[in-house]
C-alpha positions in Angstrom: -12.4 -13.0 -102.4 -16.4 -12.0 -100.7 -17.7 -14.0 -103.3 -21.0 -15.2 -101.7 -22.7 -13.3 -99.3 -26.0 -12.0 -97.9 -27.3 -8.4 -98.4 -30.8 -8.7 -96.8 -31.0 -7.3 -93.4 -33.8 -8.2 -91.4 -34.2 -6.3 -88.3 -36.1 -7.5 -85.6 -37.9 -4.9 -82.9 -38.2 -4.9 -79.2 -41.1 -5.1 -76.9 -43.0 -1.9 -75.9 -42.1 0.1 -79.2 -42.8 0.5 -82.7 -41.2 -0.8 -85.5 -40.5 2.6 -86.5 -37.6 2.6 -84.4 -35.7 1.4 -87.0 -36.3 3.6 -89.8 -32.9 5.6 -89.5 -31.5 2.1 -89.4 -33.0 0.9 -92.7 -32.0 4.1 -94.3 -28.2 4.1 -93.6 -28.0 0.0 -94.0 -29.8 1.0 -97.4 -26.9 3.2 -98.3 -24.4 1.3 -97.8 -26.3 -1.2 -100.3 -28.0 -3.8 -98.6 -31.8 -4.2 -98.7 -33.5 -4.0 -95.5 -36.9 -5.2 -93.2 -38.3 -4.4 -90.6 -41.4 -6.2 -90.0 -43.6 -5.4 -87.1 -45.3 -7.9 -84.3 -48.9 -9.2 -85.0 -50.9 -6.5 -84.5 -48.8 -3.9 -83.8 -48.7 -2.8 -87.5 -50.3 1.0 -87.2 -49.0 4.2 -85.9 -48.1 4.5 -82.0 -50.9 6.6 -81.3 -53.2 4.4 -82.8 -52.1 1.4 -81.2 -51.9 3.7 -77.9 -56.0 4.6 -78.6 -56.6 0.7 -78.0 -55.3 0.6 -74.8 -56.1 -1.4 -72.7 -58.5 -3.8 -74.4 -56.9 -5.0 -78.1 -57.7 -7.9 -77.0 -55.8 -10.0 -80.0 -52.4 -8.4 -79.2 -52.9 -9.4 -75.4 -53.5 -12.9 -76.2 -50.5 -12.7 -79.1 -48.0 -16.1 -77.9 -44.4 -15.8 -77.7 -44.4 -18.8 -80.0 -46.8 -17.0 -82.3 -44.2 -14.0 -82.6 -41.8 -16.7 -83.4 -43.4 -18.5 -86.0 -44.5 -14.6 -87.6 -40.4 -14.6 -87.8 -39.9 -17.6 -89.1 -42.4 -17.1 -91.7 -41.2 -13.7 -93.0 -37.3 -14.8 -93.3 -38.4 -18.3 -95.1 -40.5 -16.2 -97.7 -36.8 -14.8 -98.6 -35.0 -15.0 -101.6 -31.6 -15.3 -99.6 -31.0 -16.1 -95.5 -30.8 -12.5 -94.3 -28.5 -10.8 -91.5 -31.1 -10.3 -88.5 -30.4 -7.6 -86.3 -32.6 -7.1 -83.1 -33.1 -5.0 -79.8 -34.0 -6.0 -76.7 -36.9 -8.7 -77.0 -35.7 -8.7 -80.6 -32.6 -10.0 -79.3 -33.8 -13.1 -77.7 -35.5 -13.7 -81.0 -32.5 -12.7 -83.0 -30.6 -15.6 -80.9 -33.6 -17.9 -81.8 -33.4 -17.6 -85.6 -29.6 -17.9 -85.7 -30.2 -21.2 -83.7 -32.9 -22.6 -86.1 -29.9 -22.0 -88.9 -32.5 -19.4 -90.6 -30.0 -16.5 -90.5 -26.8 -15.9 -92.6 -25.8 -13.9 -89.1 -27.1 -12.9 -86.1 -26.7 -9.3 -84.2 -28.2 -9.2 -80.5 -28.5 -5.7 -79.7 -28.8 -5.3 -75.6 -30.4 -8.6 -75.6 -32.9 -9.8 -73.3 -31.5 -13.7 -72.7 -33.2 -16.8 -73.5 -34.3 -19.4 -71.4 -31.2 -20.8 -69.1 -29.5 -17.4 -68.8 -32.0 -16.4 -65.5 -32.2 -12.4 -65.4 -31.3 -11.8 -61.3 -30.1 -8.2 -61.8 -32.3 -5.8 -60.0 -32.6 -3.3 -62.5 -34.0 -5.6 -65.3 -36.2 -7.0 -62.4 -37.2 -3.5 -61.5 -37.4 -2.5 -65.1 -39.3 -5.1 -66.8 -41.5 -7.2 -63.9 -44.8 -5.0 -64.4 -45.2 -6.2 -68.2 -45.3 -9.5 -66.4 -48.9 -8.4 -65.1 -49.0 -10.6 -62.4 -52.3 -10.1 -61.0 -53.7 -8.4 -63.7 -55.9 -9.6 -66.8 -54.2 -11.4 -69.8 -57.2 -10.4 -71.8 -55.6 -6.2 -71.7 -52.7 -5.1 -72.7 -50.1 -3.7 -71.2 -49.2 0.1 -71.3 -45.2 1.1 -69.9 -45.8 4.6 -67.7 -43.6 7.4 -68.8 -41.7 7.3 -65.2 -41.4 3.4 -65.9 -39.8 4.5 -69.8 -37.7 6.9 -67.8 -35.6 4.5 -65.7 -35.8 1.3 -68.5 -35.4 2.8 -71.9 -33.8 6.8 -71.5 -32.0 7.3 -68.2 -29.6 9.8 -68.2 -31.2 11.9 -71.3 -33.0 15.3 -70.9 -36.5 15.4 -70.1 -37.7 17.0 -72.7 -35.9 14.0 -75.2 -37.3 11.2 -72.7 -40.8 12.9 -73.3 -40.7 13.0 -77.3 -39.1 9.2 -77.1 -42.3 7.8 -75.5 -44.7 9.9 -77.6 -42.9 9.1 -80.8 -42.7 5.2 -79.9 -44.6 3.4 -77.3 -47.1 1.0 -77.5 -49.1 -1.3 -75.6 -47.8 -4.7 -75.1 -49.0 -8.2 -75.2 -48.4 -10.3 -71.3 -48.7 -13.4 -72.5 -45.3 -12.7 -74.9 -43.5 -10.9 -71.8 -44.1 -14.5 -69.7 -43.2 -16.2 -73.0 -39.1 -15.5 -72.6 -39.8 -17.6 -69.1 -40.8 -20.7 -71.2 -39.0 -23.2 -73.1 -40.2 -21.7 -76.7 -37.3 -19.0 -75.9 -34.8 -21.5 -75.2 -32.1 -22.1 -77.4 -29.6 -24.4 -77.6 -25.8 -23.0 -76.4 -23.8 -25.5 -77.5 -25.0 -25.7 -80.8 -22.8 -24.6 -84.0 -24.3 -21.2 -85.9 -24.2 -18.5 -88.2 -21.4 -15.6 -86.7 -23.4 -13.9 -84.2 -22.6 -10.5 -82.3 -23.6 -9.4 -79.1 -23.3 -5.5 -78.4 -24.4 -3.8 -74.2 -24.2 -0.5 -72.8 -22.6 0.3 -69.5 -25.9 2.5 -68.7 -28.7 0.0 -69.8 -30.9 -0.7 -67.3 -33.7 -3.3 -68.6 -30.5 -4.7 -70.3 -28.1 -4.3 -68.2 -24.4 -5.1 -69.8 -23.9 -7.7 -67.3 -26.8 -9.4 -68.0 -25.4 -9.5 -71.4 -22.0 -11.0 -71.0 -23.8 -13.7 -69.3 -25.8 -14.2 -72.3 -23.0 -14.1 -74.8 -21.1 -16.6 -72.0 -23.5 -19.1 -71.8 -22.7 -20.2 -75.6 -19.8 -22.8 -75.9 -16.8 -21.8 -77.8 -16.7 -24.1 -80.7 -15.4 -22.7 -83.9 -18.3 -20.5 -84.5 -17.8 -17.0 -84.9 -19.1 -15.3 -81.7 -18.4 -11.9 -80.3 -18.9 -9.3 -78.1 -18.9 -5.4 -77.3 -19.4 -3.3 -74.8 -20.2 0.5 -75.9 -20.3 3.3 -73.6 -22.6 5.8 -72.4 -26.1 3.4 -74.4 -28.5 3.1 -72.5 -31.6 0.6 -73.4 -32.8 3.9 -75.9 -29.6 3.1 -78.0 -31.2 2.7 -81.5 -32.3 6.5 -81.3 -29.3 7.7 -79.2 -26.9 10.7 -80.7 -24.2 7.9 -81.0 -26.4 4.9 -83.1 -24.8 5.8 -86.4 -21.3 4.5 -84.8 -23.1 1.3 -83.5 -24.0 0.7 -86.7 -21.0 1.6 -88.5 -19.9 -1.1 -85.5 -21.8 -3.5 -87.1 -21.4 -3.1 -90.1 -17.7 -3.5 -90.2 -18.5 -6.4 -88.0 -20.5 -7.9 -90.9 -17.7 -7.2 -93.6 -15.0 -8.6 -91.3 -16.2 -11.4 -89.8 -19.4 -12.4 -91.7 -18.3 -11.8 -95.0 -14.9 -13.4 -95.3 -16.1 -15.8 -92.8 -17.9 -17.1 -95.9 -15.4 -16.7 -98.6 -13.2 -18.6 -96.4 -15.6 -21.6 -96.8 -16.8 -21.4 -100.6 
């Protein structure tokens, strides 16, 4: 019998977009009776365009601190009534994998994950894809801003122009330099051989900032050691996957995931 579970779903957004991303998300995890979170980064709580006016000089989200995103995470799911299910994309991946670690989460899903520390990214299309929010060169004191031809090969390659053009005016936002450095430091690492909370790992074959081979490395680097861990690779997802056609069946991916694996996972130990 499911006799004790979580139904808090936290999920947990990307760099260079809004929060808003998941609001389809919230609403179908809501229906199928869980209650749902999605808080946004320091400062990025205001509409796109807003956020998109400030550019380049909001100063306080270019000096935001991957270990000040961390702790704003840490916060929010310790202010819970129950550990909740974090879910997150990209950059929200690589936090998802750190709250799972730090036993804060009942499970973990790592959507197209950008790896922690000890998985090195060397594939050229994350290089080319992600090196300019490095800012190398540039001052840590302005934020930076992704180009629409940068949005078109990292997030939505393969989708109609006019769709790739109404992605980036719906979503992006500036982002912060110091946090992009921050997955280069030993505040993203995590420990791999360390027991946890089930944890899922989902790629697509045409991401490019998150390429699925990046991923399986990511998934790999964890030891095998009576934790529930798994892995799947979806087809035709690019990095844009959370407003793709198709996201309803990665979620209805997940969420059978959750009920299988997370769920009697539990009942199995009360």
């Amino acid at each position: 019998m499911k006799t004790s579970h979580s139904k808090t779903v936290v999920f947990i957004t990307g760099a260079f977009v809004s929060h808003t991303c998941w609001d389809e998300w919230r609403t179908y995890f809501e229906s199928k009776g869980y209650t749902t979170f999605a808080p946004p980064w320091p400062y990025k709580d205001a509409p796109a365009v807003e956020l998109r006016a400030r550019q380049p000089n909001d100063k306080q989200l270019a000096l935001l601190t991957l270990g000040e995103l961390v702790d704003h995470y840490v916060d929010f799911i310790q202010a819970l009534p129950e550990k909740p299910i974090v879910i997150g994309h990209s950059y929200g991946g690589m936090l998802t994998q750190i709250m799972v670690n730090r036993d804060l989460a009942a499970a973990g899903v790592a959507i197209h994950s950008i790896p922690p520390l000890g998985v090195f990214p060397y594939e050229f299309s994350f290089l080319k894809a992600g090196w300019k929010s490095l800012g190398i060169f540039t001052d840590l004191e302005e934020t930076y801003l992704m180009s629409f031809e940068d949005w078109q090969y990292a997030f939505v390659n393969g989708m109609p122009l006019e769709e790739q053009q109404a992605s980036y005016e719906k979503y992006i936002i500036p982002e912060s330099k110091t946090v992009a450095r921050g997955a280069l430091t030993n505040v993203s690492k995590v420990d791999y051989a360390k027991p946890h909370a089930p944890l899922l790992f989902t790629a697509g074959d045409l991401d490019h900032i998150a390429p699925a081979h990046l991923n399986i490395r990511n998934f790999r680097a964890y030891e095998f050691n009576g934790s529930v861990l798994d892995y799947k690779l979806f087809s035709g997802r690019n990095h844009y996957v959370l407003g793709l056609p198709t996201w309803q069946e990665d979620a209805d991916f997940i969420l059978d995931w959750i009920d299988t694996k997370v769920l009697v996972k539990k009942a199995a130990s009360v």
